[in-house]
N, C-alpha and C positions, 0 to 999 in steps of 0.2 A: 341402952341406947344403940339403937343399931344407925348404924352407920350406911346409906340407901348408896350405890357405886352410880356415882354419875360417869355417863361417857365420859370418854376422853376426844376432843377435837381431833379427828384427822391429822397426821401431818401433812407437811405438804411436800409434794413429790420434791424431790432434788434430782437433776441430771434429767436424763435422757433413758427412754428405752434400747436394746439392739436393734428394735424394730424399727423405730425411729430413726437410727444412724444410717440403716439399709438404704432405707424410702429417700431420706436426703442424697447418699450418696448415687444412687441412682439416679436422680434428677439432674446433680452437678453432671455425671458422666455424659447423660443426653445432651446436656448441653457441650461439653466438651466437644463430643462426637460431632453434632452441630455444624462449632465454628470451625474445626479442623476441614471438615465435609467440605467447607464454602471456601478454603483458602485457593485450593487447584484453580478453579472458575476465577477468581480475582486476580491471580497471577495469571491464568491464559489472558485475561480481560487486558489487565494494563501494559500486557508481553504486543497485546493485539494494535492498541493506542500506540504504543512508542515505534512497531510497522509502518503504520498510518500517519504519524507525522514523519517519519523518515521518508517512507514512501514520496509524499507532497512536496518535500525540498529538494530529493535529488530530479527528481521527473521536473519538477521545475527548471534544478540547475542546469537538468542536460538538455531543455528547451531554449533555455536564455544561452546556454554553446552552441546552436544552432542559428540563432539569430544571429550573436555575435559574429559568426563564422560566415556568415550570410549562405546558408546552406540551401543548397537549392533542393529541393524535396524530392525532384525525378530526378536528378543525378549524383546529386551526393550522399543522399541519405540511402542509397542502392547498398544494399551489402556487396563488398567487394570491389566498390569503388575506394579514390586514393581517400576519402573524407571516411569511409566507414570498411576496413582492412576485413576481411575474410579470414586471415592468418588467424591460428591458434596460438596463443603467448607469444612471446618477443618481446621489445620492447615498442611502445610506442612514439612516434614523430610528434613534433610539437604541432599544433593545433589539427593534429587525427584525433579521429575517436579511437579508445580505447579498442582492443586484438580481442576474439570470442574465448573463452578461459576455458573450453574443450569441457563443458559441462555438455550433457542433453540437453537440446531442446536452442542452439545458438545462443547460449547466453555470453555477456561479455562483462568482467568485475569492473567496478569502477576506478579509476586509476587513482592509486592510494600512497602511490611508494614518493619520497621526500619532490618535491618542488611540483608535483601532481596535483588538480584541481580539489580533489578529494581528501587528502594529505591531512587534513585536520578533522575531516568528521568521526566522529565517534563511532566504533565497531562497524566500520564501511566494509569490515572483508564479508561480512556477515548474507550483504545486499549484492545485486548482478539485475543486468538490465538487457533489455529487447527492442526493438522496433518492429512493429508492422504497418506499410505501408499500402494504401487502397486510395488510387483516384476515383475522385470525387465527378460526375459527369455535368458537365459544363454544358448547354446552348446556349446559340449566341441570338436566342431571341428577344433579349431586353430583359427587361423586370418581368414582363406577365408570359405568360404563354399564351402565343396564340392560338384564336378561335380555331376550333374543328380539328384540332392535333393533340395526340395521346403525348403526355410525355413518359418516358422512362421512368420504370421504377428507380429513384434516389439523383431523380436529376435536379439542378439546380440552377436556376437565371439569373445571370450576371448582371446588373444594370451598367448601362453608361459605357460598356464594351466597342460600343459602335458594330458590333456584329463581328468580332476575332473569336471572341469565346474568350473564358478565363483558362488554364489550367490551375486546377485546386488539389493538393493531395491530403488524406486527413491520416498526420503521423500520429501514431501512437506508442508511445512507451512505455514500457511494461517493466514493475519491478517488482524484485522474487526476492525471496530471505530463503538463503539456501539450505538447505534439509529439510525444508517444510515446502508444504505446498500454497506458499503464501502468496499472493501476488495480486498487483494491483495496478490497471491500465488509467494511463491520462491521454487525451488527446487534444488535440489543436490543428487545425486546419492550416496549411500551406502553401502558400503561391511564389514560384520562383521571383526575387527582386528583379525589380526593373520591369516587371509583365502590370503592374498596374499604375 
């Protein structure tokens, strides 16, 4: 009786190839590479946001010192006058603006040191602020311009002046994060109290 050799069923694979582990591990690393690649870009991204809401609060706060102060736009807000000092460090007078911190470019830090406006914000030494100042060209021809007259380029009509004119100055304040070239302007238009 012979005995006819049947196959034997295949086993079946156990484990993994080397070639297999390559291929996987290759894929994990790309994706490593990836997320690492993306991290720089969402740390400039959110470094850029936490700027930009600083930014918005101090340019505010040094607007709303302004108002308070009732600063008048062509005299006070002048570098060099008693409301905005020229001087390099020192110490500051109570309701001056902060001394320029002898950066380039006239910047001036925000006054940070104990009973100071600034005194509680968060990494304020980081920030330094500017103003420039550009009058705004006023006639005193009412609301429209009259017929047959060119007006100036960036002029503007006051209504209800009775023909004085307004003076307008449009301050702008500029805030930098120091060592970078960061900086970001607000502006607001200004007319000395008491003129309207």
């Amino acid at each position: 009786m012979s005995r006819a050799r049947m196959p034997r069923p295949a086993r079946a694979r156990l484990g993994v190839t080397l070639l297999e582990v390559l291929i996987a591990l290759f894929i994990f690393m790309v994706g490593i590479v990836g997320v690492l690649a993306a991290m720089p870009t969402g740390v400039n991204s959110a470094e850029w946001v936490i700027f930009q809401d600083s930014a918005i609060h101090l340019a505010h706060s040094k607007f709303s010192e302004f108002r308070r102060d009732r600063a008048d736009p062509f005299t006070d807000l002048v570098d060099g006058s008693g409301y905005m000092p020229s001087a390099v460090g020192g110490l500051n007078t109570p309701g001056v603006q902060e001394n320029k911190n002898g950066n380039p470019g006239d910047w001036r830090d925000f006054g940070h040191k104990p009973g100071e406006a600034y005194y509680y914000f968060d990494d304020i030494e980081r920030y330094e602020w500017k103003l420039e100042l550009e009058e705004v060209t006023a006639n005193s021809y009412g609301s429209t311009q009259p017929a047959g007259i060119t007006a100036p380029t960036g002029a503007h009509y006051a209504p209800g002046t009775g023909g004085s004119g307004v003076r307008v100055q449009r301050v702008t304040v500029i805030v930098h994060m120091k060592g970078l070239s960061r900086e970001l302007r607000f502006t607001q238009y200004m007319t000395p109290y008491g003129r309207l």
